[in-house]
C-alpha positions as CSV (number, residue, x, y, z in Angstrom):
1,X,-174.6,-63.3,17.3
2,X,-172.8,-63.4,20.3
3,X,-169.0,-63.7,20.9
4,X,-166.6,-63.9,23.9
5,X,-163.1,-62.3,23.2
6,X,-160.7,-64.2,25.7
7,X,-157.1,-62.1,26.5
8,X,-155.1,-61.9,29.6
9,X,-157.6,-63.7,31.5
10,X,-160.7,-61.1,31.1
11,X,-163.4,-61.8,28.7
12,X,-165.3,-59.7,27.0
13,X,-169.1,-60.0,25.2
14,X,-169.1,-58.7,21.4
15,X,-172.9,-58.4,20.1
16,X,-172.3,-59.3,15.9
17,X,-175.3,-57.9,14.2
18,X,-175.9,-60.8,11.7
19,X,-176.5,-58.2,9.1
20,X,-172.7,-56.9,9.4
21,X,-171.3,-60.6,9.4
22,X,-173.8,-61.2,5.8
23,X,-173.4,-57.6,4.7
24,X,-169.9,-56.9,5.0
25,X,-168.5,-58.9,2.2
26,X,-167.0,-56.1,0.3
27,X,-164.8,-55.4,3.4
28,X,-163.9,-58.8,3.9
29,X,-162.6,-59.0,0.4
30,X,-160.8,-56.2,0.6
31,X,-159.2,-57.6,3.8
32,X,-158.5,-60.9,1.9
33,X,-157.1,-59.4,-1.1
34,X,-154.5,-58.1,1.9
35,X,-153.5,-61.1,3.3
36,X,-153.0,-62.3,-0.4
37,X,-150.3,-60.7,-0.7
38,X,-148.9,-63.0,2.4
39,X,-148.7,-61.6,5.8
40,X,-146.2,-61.5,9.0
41,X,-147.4,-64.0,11.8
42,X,-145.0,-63.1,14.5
43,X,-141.8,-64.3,13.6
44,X,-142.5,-66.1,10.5
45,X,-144.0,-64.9,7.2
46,X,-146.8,-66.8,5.9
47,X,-146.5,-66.4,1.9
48,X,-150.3,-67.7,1.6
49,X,-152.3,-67.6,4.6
50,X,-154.8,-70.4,4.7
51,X,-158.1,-69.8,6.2
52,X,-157.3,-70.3,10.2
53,X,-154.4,-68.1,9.6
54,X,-156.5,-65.3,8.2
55,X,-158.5,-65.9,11.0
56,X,-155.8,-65.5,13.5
57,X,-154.6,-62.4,11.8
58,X,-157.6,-61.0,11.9
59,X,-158.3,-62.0,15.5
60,X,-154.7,-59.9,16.1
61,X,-156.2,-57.1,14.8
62,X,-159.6,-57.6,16.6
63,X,-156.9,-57.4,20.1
64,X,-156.0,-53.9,19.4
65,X,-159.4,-52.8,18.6
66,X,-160.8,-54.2,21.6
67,X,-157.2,-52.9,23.8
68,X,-158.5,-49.2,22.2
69,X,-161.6,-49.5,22.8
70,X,-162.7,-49.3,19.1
71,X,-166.1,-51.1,19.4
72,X,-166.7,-50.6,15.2
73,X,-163.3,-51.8,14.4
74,X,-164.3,-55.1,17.1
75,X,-167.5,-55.2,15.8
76,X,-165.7,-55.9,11.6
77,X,-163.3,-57.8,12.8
78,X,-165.2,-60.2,14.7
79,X,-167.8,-60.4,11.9
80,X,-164.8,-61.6,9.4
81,X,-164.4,-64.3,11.7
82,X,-167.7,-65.1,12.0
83,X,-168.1,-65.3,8.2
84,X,-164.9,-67.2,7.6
85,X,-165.9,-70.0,10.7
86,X,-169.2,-69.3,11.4
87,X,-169.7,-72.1,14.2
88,X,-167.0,-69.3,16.5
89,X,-168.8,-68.0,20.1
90,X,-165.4,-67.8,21.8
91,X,-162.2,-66.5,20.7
92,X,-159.4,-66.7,22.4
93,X,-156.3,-64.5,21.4
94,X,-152.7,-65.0,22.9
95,X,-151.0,-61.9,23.9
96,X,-147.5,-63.6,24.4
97,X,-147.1,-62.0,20.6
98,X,-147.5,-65.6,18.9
99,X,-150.6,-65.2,16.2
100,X,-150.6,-68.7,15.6
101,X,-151.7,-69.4,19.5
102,X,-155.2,-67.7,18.6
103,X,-157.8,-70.0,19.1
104,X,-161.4,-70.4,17.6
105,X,-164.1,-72.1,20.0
106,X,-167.0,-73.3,19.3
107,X,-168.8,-73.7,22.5
């Protein structure tokens, strides 16, 4: 499946294997079972992220892996995303440190 990763006006194309997105589910439970715990969304802590939230984490996370050049770690994180809100083909993630202001588009 393909995704567009939006940041600091540049976009860049992420190729999802639909395998990874249906065979990762282990991972993504593990990730889950994280964010159960609650999680730090910029200034505020979110005691029990709901599923947009998760998403938004996880599109934080996706930032630095694409900012490293970490093409596996893009490749997971994307594929969470894509198996939490499956309709995604653009992403857009703020970098003005706000989590919240990540954004999930489907066209």
């Amino acid at each position: 499946m393909n995704v567009i990763v939006e940041f600091d006006d540049k976009s860049y194309p992420l190729d999802v294997p639909d395998a990874l997105v249906a065979e990762a589910g282990e991972f993504f439970e593990k990730m889950d079972s994280d964010m159960n715990c609650g999680w730090q969304m910029s200034r505020w802590w979110v005691p029990d992220p709901d599923l947009t939230q998760r998403c938004q984490i996880v599109a934080d996370k996706l930032l630095t892996a694409v900012q490293k050049n970490n093409s596996e770690a893009a490749l997971l994180m994307c594929a969470y995303i894509l198996h939490k809100k499956p309709s995604t083909r653009r992403i857009r993630v703020n970098t003005d440190g706000e989590i919240q202001g990540n954004e999930f588009l489907d066209d």
